[in-house]
C-alpha positions in Angstrom: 11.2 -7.2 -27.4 11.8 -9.3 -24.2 14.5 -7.1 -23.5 11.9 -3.8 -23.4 9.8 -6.4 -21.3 12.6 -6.8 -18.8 13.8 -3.4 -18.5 9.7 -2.3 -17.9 9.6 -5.2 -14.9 12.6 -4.2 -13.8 11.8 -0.1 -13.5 8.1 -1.7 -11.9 10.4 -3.4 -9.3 12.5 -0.6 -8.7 9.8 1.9 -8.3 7.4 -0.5 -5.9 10.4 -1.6 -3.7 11.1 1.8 -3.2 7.1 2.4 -2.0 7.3 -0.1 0.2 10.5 1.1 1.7 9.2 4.4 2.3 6.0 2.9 3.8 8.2 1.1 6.0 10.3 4.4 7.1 6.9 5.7 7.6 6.0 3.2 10.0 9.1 3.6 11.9 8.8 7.4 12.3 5.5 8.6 12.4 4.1 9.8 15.9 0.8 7.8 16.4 -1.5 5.2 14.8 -3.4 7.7 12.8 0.0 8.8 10.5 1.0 5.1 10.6 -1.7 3.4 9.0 -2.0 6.7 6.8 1.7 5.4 5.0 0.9 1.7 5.6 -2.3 2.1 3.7 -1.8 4.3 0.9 2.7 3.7 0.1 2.0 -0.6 0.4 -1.0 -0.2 -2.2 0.7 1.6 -4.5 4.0 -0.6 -3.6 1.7 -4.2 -3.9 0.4 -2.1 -7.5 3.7 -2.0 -9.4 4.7 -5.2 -8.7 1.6 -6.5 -9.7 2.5 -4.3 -12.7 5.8 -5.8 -13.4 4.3 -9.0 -13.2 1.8 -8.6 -15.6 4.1 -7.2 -18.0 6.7 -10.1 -17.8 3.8 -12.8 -18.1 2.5 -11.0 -21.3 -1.6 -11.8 -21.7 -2.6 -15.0 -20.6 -4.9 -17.1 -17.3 -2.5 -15.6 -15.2 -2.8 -11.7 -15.8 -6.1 -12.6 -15.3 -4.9 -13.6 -11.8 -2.8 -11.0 -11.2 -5.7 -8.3 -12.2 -7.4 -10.3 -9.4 -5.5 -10.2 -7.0 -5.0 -6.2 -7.6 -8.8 -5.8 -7.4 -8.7 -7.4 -3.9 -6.0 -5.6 -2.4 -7.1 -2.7 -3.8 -10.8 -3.1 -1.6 -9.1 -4.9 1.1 -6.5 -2.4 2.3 -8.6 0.7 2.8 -11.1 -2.0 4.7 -8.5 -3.1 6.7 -6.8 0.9 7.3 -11.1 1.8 7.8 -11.4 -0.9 10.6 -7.6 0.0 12.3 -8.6 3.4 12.6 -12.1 2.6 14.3 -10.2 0.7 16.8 -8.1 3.2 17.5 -11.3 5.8 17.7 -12.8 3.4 20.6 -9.7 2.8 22.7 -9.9 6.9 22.9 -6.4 7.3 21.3 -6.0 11.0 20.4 -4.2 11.6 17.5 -0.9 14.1 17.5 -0.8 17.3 18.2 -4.7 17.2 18.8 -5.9 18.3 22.6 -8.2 16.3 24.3 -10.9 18.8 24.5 -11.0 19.2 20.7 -11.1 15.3 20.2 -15.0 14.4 19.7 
């Protein structure tokens, strides 16, 4: 059984180093602010998801899946606050996103 537990953690790892890495590619190569928090938003969610995932399946049920679940809850609600907010920002300094012309830009 904890050998099932381990290979699970390990494939949660696996697949939400692999999110973040791509989020982080994305930030790299993506032309303006609007793309960029587009993959840091959505890719480190999902990333910050299966390692909370892994974790809760190594710890088995007990106080801290509890905490885990918590902690999931709140990045879940705080990253599309914080992508919400970045974007708004990025609407008042007049940044126009790519491949958009300025007269089209409201």
């Amino acid at each position: 059984m904890d050998l099932i537990k381990d290979i699970i953690t390990g494939i949660c790892f696996f697949i939400g180093s692999l999110s973040i890495i791509v989020g982080a590619c994305g930030l790299i190569k993506f032309p303006d602010v609007f793309s960029r928090i587009h993959a840091a938003g959505m890719i480190d969610t999902g990333g910050t998801a299966f390692f909370l995932l892994g974790m809760i399946t190594q710890t088995g049920w007990s106080l801290i899946t509890v905490k885990l679940l918590l902690i999931g809850i709140f990045i879940f609600f705080t990253s599309p606050v914080s992508s919400h907010v970045t974007a708004n920002l990025a609407r008042q300094k007049k940044l126009i996103p790519f491949g958009r012309k300025i007269g089209k830009l409201l």
